[in-house]
N, C-alpha and C positions, 0 to 999 in steps of 0.2 A: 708237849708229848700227850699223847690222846689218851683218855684215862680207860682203862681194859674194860670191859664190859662183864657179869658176870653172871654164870648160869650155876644153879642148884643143883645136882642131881639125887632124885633119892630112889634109891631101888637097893633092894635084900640083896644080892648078889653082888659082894664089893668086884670079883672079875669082871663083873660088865659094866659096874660101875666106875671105875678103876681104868676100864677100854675106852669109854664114853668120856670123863677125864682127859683124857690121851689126846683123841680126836678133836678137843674145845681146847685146851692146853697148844695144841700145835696151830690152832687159827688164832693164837693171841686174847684168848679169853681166858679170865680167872675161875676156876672152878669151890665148890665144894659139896665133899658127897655124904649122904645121911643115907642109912641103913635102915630109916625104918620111920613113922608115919609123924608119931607123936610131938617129936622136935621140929616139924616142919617149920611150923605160926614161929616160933619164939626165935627160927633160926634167919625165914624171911625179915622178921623187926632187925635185925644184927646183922646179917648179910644185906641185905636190900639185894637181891639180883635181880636182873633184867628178863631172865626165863628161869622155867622151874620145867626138868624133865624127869614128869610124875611116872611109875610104873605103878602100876593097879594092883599087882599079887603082892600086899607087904603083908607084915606080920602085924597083927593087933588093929590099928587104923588102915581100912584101905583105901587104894589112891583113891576111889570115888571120893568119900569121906575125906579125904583131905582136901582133896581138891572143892568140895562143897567148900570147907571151912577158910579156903583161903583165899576165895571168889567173893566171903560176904566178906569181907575186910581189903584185901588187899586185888588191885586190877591188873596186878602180876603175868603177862603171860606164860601158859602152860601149855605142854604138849605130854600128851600121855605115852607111857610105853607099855606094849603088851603081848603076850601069845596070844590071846584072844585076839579073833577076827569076825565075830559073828558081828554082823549089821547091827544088832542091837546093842551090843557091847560100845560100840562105837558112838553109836546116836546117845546111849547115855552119857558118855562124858564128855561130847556135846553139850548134852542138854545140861550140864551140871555146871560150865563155863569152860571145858576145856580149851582153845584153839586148835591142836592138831591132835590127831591120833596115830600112834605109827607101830606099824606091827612088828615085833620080833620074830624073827634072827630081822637084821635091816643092816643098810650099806651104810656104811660112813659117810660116804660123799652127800647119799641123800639124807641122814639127820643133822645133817651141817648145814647142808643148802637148806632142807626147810626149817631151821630153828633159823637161820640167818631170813628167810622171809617174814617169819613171824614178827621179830625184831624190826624190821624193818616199817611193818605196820603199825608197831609200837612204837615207833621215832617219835616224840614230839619234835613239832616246828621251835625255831627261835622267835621268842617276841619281839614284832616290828610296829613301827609307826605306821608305816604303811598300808594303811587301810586296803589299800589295792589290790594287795595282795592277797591277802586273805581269804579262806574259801569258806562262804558259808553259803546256806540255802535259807531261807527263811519264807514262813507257811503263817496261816492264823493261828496263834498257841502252839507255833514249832518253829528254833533256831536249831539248825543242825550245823553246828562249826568243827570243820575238817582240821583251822587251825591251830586250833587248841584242844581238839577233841571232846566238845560238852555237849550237851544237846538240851535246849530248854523245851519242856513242856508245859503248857498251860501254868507258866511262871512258875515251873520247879526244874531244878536243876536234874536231872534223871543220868545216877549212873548205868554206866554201859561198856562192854568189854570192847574194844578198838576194832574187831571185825565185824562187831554188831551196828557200831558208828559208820562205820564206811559202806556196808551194805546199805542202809537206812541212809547215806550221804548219796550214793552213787545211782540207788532211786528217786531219789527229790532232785537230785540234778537235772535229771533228764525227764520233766513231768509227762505224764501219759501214754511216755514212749512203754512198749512191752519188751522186756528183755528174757531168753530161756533159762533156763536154769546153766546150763553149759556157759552162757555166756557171762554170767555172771561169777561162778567157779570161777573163769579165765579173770574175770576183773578183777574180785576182789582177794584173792587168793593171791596171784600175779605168779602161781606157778602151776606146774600140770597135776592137779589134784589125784593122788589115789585113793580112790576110795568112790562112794553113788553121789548121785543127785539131790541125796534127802540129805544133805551137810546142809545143803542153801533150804532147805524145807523147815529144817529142825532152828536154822536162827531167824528166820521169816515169824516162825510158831515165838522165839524169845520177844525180839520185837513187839509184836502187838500182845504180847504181857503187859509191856510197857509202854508201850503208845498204843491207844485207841482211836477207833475211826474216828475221824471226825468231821461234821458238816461243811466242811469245807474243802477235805482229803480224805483219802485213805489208801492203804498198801492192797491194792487188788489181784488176787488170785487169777490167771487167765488158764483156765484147766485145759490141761495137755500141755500146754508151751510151758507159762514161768509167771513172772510179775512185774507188775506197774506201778508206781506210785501216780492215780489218781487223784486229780487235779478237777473240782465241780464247778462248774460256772454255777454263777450267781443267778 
C-alpha cells in the first residue's frame, strides 16, 4: 500500500484552510492545518510533509518569515497563497525560496494540479547500481546530478532548492545551446506557468549566488531572448 503523501497547510482562516484540506483529502493526501506562523519549524520536524501551502497574511510571523526560516533548514517544498498579486509580491517569495505562487480566490483543480507538479519535481529517484542510468552533467569544479539532486561545486556540496537544480541541470545539459525564457517556464516547470517571465530571471539571479562564473563556464545572459550555459574552449 503506498504510503499517503502529506501536505501542511498554514493560513489564518480555518474556512479556506479547512476547503484546501478537503481538496488534498479527496486526492488521497494526508493533511494538517496550522493557523498561524510560529508552529511551523517545530511542526515541519513532526510532521515531515512533502509540501507546505504557505499564505503570506498570518498573524505575528508572516509567510515571508517563515518561509525564510524554513528554507535555511529544511528543502521542503513550498507554494505560497495570496490576495496579493503585485509582481513584486511574487518575485519576493521567490526570491526567499518559495516554489510557486498562487493567487487567491484560485480553483481547486489548479492548486491540485500545481502542488501535484511541484511534487513531482521533488520526487527523488531510487538508488541503482546502474551507472547508466544516472543523469549527471559534469563541468571543471561542477557535478550537477539529476539523480540524486546534489550539485557539487569546487568540492563543496551546495545546497539548492529542486527547481534551482533542474534549471542549472537542464542548462549544462545542452552546453551553449540558447534557450528563451518561455521555453524554459515550459521545461522546467512542465506546466503552463501563470504568472511573467522574471520567475526564470529571479532563479537565474539564486543560482549565480551560488555558483560563480567560472574559467571554464558560465550561465550567460543572451539579452532580449533567455540563457545559455557557456561552455569556453580552451
Amino acid at each position: 500500500m503506498a504510503i499517503k503523501q502529506r501536505v501542511l497547510i498554514v493560513d489564518d482562516d480555518n474556512n479556506i484552510a479547512e476547503l484546501i484540506s478537503l481538496y488534498f483529502t479527496k486526492e488521497c493526501y494526508e493533511t494538517q492545518i496550522l493557523n498561524e506562523g510560529e508552529s511551523v519549524l517545530s511542526t515541519v520536524e513532526s510532521f515531515e510533509p512533502n509540501l507546505i501551502l504557505l499564505d503570506i497574511m498570518l498573524p505575528g510571523m508572516d509567510g515571508y518569515q517563515v518561509c525564510r526560516e524554513v528554507r535555511a533548514k529544511y528543502n521542503t517544498p513550498i507554494i505560497m497563497l495570496s490576495a496579493k498579486g503585485e509582481v513584486f509580491d511574487k518575485v519576493l517569495g521567490l526570491e526567499l525560496g518559495a516554489d510557486d505562487y498562487i493567487e487567491k480566490p484560485f480553483d481547486s483543480k489548479e492548486l491540485v494540479a500545481r502542488a501535484k507538479a511541484v511534487l513531482r519535481r521533488y520526487k527523488t529517484v531510487a538508488p541503482t547500481d546502474e551507472k547508466k542510468n544516472e543523469k549527471c552533467v559534469e563541468y571543471p569544479d561542477l557535478i550537477i546530478n539529476l539523480t540524486n539532486y546534489s550539485v557539487t561545486y569546487m568540492g563543496q556540496r551546495i545546497d539548492m532548492p529542486p527547481k534551482e537544480l533542474e534549471l542549472l541541470y537542464f542548462l549544462a545539459a545542452s552546453p551553449n545551446h540558447v534557450f528563451t525564457r518561455e521555453q524554459l517556464l515550459d521545461q522546467i516547470w512542465g506546466y503552463e506557468y501563470i504568472g511573467d517571465t522574471r520567475t526564470v530571471d529571479v532563479h537565474i539571479k539564486r543560482l549565480r549566488e551560488k555558483i560563480k562564473d567560472h574559467e571554464s563556464w558560465e550561465i550567460a545572459t543572451i539579452w532580449g531572448i533567455g540563457y545559455k550555459f557557456e561552455v569556453h574552449n580552451s
